[in-house]
C-alpha positions as CSV (number, residue, x, y, z in Angstrom):
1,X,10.1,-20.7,-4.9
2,X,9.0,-18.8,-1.6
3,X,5.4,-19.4,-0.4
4,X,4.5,-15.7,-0.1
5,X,5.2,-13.0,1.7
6,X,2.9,-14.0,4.7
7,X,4.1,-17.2,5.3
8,X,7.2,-16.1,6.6
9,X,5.8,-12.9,8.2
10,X,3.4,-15.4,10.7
11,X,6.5,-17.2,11.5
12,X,8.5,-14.3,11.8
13,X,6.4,-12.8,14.0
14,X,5.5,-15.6,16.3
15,X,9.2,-15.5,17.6
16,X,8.9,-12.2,19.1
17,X,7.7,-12.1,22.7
18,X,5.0,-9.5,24.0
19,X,7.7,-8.2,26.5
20,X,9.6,-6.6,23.9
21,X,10.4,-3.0,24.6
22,X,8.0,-0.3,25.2
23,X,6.9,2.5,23.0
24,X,7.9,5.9,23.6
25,X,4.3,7.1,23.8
26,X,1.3,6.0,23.6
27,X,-1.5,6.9,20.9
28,X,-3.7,9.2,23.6
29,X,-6.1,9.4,25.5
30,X,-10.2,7.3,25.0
31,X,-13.3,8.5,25.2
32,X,-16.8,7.1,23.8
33,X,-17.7,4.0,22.3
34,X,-19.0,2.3,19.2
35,X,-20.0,-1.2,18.2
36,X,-18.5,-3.4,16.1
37,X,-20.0,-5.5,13.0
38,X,-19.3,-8.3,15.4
39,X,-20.7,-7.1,18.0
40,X,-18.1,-6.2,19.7
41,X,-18.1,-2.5,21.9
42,X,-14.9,-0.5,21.1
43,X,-13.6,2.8,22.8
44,X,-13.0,5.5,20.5
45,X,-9.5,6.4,20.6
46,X,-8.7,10.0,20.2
47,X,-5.2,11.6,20.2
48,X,-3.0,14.1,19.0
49,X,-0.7,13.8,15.5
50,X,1.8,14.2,17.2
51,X,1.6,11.6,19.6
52,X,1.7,9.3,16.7
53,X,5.1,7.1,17.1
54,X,6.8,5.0,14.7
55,X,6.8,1.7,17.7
56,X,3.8,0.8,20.1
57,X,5.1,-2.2,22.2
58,X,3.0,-0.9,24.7
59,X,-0.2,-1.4,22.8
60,X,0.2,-3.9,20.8
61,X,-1.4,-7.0,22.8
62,X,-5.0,-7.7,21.9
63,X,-6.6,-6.2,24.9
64,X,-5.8,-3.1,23.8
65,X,-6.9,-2.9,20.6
66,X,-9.4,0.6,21.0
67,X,-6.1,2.0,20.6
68,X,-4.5,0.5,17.6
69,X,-6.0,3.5,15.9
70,X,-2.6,3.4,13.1
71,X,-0.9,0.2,14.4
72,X,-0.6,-3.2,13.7
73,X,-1.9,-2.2,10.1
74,X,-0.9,-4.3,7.1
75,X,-1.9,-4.8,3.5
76,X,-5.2,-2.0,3.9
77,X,-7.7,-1.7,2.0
78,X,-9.6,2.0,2.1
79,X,-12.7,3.6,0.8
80,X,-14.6,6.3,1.5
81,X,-18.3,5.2,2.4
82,X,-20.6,8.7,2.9
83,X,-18.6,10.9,6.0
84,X,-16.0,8.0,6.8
85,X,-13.2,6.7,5.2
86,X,-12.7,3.0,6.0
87,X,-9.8,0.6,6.1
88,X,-10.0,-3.2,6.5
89,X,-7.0,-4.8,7.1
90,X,-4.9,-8.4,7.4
91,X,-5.0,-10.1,10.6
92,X,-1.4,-9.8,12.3
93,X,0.0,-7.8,15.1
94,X,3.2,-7.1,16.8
95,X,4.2,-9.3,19.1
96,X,1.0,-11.0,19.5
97,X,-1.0,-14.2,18.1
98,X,-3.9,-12.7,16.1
99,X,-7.0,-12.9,16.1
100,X,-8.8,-14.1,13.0
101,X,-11.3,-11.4,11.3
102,X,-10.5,-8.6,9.1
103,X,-9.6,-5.7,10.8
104,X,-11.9,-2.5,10.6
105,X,-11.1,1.2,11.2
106,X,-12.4,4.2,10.3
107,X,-11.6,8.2,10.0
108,X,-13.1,11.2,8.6
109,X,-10.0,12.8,8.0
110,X,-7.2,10.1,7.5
111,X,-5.9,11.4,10.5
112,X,-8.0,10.2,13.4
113,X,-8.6,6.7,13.4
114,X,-11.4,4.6,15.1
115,X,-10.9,0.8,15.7
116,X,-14.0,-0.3,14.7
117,X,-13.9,-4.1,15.2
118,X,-13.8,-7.3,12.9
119,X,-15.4,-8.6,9.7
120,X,-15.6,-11.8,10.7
121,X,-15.9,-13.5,14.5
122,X,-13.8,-16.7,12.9
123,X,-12.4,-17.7,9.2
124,X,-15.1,-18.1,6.5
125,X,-16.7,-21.5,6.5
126,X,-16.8,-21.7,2.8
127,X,-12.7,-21.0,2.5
128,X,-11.8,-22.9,5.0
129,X,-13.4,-25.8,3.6
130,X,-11.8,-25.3,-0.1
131,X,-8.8,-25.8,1.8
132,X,-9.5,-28.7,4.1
133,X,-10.9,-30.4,1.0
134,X,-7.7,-30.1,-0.7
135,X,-5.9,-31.9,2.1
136,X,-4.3,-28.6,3.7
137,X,-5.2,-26.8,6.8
138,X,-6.1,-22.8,6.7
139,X,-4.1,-20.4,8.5
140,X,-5.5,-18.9,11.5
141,X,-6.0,-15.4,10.0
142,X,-7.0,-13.3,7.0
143,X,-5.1,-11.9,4.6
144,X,-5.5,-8.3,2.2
145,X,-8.9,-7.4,2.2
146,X,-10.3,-5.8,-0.4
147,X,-13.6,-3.7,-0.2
148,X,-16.0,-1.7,-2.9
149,X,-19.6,-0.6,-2.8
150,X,-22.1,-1.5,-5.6
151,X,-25.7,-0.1,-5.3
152,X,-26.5,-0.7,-1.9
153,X,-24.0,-3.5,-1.1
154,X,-20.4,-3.5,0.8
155,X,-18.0,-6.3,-0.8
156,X,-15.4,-7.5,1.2
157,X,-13.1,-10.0,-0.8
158,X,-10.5,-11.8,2.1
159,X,-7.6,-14.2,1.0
160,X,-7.4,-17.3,3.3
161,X,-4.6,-19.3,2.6
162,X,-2.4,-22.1,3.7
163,X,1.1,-24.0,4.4
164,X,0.6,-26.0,1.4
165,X,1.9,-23.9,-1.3
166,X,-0.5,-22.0,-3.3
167,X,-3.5,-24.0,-1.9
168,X,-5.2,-20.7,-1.3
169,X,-9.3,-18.9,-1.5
170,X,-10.2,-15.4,-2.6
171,X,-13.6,-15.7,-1.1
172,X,-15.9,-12.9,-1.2
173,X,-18.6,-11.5,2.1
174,X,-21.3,-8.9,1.8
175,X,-23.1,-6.4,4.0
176,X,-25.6,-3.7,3.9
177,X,-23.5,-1.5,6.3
178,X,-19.2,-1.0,6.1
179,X,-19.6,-1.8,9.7
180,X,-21.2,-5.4,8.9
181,X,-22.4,-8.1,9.7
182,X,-21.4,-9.8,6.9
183,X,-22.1,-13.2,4.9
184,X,-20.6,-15.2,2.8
185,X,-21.6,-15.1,-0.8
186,X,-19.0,-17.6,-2.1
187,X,-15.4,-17.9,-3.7
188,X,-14.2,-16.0,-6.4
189,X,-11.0,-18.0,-7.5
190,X,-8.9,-20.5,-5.9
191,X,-5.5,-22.1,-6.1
192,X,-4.0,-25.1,-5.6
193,X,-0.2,-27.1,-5.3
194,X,-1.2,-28.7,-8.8
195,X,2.1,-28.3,-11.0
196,X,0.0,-25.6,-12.6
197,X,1.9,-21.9,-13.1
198,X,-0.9,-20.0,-11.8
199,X,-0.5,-17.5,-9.2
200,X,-1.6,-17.3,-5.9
201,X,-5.0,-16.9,-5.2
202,X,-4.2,-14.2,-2.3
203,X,-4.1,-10.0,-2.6
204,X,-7.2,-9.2,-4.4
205,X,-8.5,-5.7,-5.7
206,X,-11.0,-4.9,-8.3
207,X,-11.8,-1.9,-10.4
208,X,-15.5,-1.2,-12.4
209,X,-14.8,-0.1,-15.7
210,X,-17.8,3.3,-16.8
211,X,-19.9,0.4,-18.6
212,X,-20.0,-1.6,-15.1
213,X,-17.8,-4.5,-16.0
214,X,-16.0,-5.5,-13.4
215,X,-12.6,-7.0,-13.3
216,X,-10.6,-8.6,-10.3
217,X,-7.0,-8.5,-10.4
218,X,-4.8,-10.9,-8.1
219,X,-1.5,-12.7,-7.1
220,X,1.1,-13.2,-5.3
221,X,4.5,-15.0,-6.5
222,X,5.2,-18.1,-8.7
223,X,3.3,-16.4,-12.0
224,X,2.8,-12.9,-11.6
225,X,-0.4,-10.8,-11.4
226,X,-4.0,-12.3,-12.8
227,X,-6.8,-10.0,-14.3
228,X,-10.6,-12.1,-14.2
229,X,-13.3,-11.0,-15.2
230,X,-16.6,-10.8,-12.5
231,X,-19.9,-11.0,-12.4
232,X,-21.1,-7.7,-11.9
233,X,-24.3,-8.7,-10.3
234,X,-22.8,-11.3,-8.2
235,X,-19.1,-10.3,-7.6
236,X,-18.2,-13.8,-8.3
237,X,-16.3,-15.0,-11.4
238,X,-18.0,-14.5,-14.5
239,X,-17.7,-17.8,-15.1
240,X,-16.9,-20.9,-12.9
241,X,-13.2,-22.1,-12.5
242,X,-11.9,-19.6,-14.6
243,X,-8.8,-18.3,-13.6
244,X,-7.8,-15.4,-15.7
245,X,-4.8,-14.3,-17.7
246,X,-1.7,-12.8,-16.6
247,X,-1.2,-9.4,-17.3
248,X,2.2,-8.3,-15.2
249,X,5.0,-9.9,-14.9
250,X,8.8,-9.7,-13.3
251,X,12.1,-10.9,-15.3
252,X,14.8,-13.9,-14.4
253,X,17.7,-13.5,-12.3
254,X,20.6,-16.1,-12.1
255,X,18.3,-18.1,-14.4
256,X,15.5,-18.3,-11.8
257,X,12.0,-17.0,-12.4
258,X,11.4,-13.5,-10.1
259,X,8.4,-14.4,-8.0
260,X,8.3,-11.3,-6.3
261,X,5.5,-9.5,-7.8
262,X,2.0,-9.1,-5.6
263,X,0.2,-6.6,-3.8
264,X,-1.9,-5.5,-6.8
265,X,-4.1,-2.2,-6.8
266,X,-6.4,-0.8,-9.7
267,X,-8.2,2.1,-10.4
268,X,-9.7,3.4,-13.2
269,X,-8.9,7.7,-13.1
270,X,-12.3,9.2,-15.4
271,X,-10.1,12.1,-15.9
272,X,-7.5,11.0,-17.5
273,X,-9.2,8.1,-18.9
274,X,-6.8,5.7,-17.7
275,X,-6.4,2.2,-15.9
276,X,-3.6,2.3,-13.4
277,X,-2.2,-0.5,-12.0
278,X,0.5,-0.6,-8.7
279,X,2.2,-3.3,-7.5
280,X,4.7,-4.5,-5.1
281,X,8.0,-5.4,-5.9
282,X,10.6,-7.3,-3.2
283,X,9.9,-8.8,0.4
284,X,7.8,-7.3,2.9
285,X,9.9,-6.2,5.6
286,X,12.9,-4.8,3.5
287,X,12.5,-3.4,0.4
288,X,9.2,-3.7,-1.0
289,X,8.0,-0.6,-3.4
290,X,5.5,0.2,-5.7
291,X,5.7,0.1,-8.9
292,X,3.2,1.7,-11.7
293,X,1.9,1.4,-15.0
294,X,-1.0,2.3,-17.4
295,X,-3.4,1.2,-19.9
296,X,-6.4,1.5,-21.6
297,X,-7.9,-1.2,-21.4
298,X,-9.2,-3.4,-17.7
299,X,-8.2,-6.7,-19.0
300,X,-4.8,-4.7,-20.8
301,X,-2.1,-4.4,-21.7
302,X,-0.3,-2.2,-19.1
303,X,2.7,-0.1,-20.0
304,X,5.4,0.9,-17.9
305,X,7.0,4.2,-17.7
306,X,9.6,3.5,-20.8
307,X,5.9,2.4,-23.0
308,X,7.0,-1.8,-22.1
309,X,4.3,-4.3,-21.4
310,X,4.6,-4.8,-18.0
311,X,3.7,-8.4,-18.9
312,X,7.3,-9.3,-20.7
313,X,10.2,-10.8,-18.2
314,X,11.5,-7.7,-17.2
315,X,11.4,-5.2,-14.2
316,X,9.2,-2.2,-14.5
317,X,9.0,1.3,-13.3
318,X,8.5,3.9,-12.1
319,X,8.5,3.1,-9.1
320,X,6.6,5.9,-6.7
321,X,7.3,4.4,-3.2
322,X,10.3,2.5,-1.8
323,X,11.8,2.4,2.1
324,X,13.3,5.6,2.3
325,X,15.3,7.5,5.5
326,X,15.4,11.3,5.9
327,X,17.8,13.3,8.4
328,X,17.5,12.3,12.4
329,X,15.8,9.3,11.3
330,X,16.0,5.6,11.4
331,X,14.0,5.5,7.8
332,X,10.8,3.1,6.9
333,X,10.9,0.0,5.0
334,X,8.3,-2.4,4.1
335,X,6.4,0.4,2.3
336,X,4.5,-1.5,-0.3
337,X,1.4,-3.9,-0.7
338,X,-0.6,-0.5,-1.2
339,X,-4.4,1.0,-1.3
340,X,-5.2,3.6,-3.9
341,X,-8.5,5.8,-3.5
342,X,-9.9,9.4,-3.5
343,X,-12.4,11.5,-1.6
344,X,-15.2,11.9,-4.4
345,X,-14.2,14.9,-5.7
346,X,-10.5,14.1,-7.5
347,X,-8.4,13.7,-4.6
348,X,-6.5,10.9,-4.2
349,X,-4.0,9.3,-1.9
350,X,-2.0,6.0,-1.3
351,X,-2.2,4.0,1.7
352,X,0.6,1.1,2.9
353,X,2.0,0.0,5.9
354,X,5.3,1.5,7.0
355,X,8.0,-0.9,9.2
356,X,10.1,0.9,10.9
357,X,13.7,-0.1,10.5
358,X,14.7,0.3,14.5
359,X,12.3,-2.8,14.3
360,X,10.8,-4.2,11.1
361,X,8.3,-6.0,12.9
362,X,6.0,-2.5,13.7
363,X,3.6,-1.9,11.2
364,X,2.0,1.2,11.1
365,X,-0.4,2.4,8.9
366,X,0.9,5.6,6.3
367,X,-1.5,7.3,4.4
368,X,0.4,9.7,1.1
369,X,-1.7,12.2,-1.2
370,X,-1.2,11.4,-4.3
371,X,-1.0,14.0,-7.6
372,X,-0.4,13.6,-11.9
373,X,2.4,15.2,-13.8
374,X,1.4,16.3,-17.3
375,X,2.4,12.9,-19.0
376,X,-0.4,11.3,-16.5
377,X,1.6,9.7,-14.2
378,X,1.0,9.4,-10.7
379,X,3.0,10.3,-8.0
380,X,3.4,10.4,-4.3
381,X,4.4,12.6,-1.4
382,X,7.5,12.0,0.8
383,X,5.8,12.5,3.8
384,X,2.3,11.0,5.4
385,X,-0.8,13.2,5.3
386,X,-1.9,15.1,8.1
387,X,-4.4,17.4,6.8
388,X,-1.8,20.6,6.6
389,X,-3.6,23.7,5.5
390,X,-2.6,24.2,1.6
391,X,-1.7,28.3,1.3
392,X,-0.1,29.7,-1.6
393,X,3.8,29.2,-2.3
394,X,5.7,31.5,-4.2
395,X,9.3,31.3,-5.4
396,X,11.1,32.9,-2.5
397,X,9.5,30.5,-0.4
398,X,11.7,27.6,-2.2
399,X,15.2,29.4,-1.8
400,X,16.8,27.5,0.8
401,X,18.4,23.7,2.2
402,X,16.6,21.0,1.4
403,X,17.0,16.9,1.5
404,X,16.1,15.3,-1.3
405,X,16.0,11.0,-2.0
406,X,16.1,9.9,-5.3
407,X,14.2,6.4,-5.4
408,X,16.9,5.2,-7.6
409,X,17.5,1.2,-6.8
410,X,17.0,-0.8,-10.2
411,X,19.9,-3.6,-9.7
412,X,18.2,-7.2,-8.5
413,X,21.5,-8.4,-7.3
414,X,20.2,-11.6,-7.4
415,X,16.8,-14.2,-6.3
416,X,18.3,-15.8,-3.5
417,X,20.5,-12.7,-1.8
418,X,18.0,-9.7,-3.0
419,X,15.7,-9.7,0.3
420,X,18.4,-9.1,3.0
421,X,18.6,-5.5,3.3
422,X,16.0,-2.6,2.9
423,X,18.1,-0.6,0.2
424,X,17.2,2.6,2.2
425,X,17.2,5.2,-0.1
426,X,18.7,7.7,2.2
427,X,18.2,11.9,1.6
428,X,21.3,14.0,0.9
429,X,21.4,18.0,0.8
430,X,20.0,19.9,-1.6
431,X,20.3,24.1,-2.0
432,X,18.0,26.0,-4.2
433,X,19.9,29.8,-4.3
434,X,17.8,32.8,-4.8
435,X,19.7,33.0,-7.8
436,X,18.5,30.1,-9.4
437,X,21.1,27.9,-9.1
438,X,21.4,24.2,-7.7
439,X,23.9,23.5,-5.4
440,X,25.7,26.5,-6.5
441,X,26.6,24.8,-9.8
442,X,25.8,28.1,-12.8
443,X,25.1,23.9,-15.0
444,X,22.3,23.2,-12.9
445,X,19.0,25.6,-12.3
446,X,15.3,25.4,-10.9
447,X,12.5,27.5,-12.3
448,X,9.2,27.4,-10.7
449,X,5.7,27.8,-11.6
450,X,3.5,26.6,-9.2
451,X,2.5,24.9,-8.4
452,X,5.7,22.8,-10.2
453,X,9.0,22.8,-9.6
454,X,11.8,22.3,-12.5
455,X,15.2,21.5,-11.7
456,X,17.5,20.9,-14.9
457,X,20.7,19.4,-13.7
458,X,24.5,19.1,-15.0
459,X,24.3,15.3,-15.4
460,X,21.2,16.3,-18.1
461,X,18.7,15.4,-16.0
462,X,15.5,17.1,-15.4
463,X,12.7,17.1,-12.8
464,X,9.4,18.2,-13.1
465,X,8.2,17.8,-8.8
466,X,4.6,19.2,-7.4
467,X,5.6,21.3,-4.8
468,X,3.1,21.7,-1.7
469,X,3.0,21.8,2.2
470,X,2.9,18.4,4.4
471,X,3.8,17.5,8.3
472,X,7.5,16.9,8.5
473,X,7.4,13.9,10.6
474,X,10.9,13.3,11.2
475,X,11.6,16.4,12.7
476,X,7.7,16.6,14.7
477,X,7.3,20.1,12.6
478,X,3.4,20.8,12.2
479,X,4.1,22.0,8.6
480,X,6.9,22.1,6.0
481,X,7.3,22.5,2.0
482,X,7.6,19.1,-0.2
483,X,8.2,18.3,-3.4
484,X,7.4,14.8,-5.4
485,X,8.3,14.4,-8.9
486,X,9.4,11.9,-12.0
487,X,13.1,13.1,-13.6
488,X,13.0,12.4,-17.6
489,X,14.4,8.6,-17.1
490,X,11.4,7.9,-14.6
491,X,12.7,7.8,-11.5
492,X,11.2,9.3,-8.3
493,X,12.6,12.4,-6.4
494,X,11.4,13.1,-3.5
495,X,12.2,16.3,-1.1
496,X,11.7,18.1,2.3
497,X,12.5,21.5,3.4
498,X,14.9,21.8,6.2
């Protein structure tokens, strides 16, 4: 069994030397300041999108951390909290021994980020001694935040964890501001090397149901994903030691139990009146995606996209997000472990870090608006937000060259051998004619009513894709047309305008 994904992430990136090689650019220029819920004074960081570069050796050491703004963002955690959006995030960096906290930042755009400081000026008193009282010894650093507002309170959950496998904390912190201070208000669940088959108590997110019950959802390898029940009033468990019950689940390969299955998110869509649940599939710095699934119910069952419980021994799709290359690009990986939220008026959008695969060890933050096809499935834009102006699109506008990726990988070659390489799912070309044709094949046609694109193809499949207008990063282009869709067998298609 593998410890979890951070446990070879701190030792991977302890081997890698602060010298390594410089950026192309840096994130702009500073101006301002702010303080920190640590009392720490920060220089706001301003800069231009496209300044914004996939590696930042050049900023990556501690002391400059104003600038971070994107970078050395993993596992987020966002909401929005009156004008701001705020992200708290794990403690690592590239290149550079962290420093233990809970990172904070904060945007009112998703575009422009402030580093605002930490949550913490050292590792929580009360997890740290969970561990040290089970014989282990805490990592030096925090691990996917989670945070949530109820009444006049800011929750912070952290996961502190250890070498000893799964002797790990969710512990939980409050404030009265996003900004902090914060205190400890106790520990929500724990874990321990006990023979047991329980999870790991890291990677915790929680979602209020319209009665106010609250439910915490957690896990990270050995026994898939957890669903306890909290105290509302306290955010602690509802009830002491209790653990939960499993409610997602990965098959066998080569006779071995799949343990890679973490990173879960929850909401709870009032329009739809739905539970979601993402989570992350495969190893952090190849191919880790996002997979879906639905419910009715908090505590659920889930379905996947084919109506399975995501709780039997298989895997379960769709999956929305996976490391992906367009044209003139080296292509992201590591794009999973993810944050789901909206503005407060129906808008959502997916955050996850993004590792670049010219070096997997940058970790930049992407943020993704996020729509619903009619069945009420959720999906995801190609390319990261960046606040384009929405105009109409009409049907001309969609004649023309596009790339398109199909997020397509389903095969687990195997447990041992399955986190070697990022599967890139790599774009090919793409023509809609004016004519309505695809690829100039009279079998295979697109109709369009906006703002949803249909392509019906000669192998008989069809995709239904929300067409609309994002940055096209690869190519530094300040606006392009998109398209992000389910085909009728639930896998993603994503495409780009050329």
């Amino acid at each position: 069994m593998r410890k979890g994904k951070y446990f070879l992430l701190i030792a991977a990136i302890a081997s890698i030397i602060t010298s390594c090689k410089k950026g192309s650019e840096t994130s702009g220029n500073t101006s301002g300041g702010s303080t920190t819920g640590t009392g720490t004074t920060t220089t706001t960081t301003t800069f231009d999108v496209s300044s914004i570069t996939d590696t930042y050796a050049d900023i990556a050491p501690f002391t400059y951390y104003p600038k971070w703004t994107v970078y050395n963002v993993h596992d987020p955690s966002i909401k929005k909290f009156g004008d701001y959006y705020y992200c708290y995030s794990t403690d690592v960096g590239y290149g550079i021994t962290v420093r233990s906290g809970i990172q904070i930042r904060k945007s009112k755009d998703l575009v422009q980020w402030e580093y605002v400081g930490w949550v913490f000026s050292s590792l929580p008193a009360q997890g740290a001694a969970y561990i040290k009282s089970k014989g282990g010894t805490p990592y030096d650093a925090l691990w996917a935040p989670y945070v949530m507002k109820v009444g006049s309170e800011y929750r912070l959950y952290y996961s502190l964890s250890s070498a000893t496998a799964r002797l790990s904390v969710i512990g939980l912190a409050t404030a009265s501001s996003p900004e902090g201070p914060w205190t400890e208000k106790g520990l929500v669940v724990t874990s321990a090397n006990d023979n047991t088959t329980q999870t790991n108590a890291i990677d915790p997110t929680v979602v209020t149901t319209p009665a106010g019950d609250q439910w915490m959802y957690y896990g990270s390898a050995w026994d898939g994903i957890y669903a306890l029940q909290l105290n509302a009033s306290t955010g602690l468990a509802a009830s002491d030691g209790n653990k939960g019950t499993r409610i997602a689940n990965r098959g066998f390969t080569n006779g071995a139990y799949n343990g890679n299955i973490e990173g879960a998110e929850v909401i709870y869509n009032a329009a739809l009146n739905k539970y979601y649940l993402f989570i992350s599939y495969d190893w952090l710095q190849t191919k880790y995606n996002v997979r879906v699934a639905k419910g009715d119910n908090p505590q659920g069952p889930f379905y996947d996209f084919n109506g399975h419980n995501i709780n039997l021994n298989e895997d379960h799709g769709p999956m929305i997000v996976a490391p992906y290359q367009f044209m003139g690009h080296g292509g992201w990986q590591g794009t999973a472990h993810c944050a789901v939220f909206d503005d407060g008026n129906g808008q959502y959008y997916m955050a996850h870090q993004g590792r670049p695969s010219v070096d997997s060890y940058f970790m930049d933050l992407h943020v993704r608006k996020m729509f619903w096809n009619s069945d009420g499935w959720p999906i995801v834009s190609p390319e990261r937000y960046a606040n384009v102006s929405q105009t109409d699109i009409a049907a001309s506008d969609l004649a023309g060259t596009w790339e398109q990726i199909i997020l397509g990988y389903t095969v687990v070659p195997g447990y041992a051998t399955e986190q070697t390489n990022p599967n890139l799912q790599v774009a090919t070309t793409l023509t809609l004619s004016a004519d309505g044709k695809v690829n100039s094949d009279a079998n295979s046609t697109w109709t369009y009513t906006a703002p949803w694109l249909q392509l019906k193809m000669a192998d008989g499949t069809t995709s239904k894709v929300y067409v609309s207008r994002e940055r096209d990063w690869e190519n530094k282009v300040a606006s392009t047309l998109v398209f992000t869709g389910l085909n009728n067998v639930g896998t993603a298609i994503w495409g780009k305008k050329k």
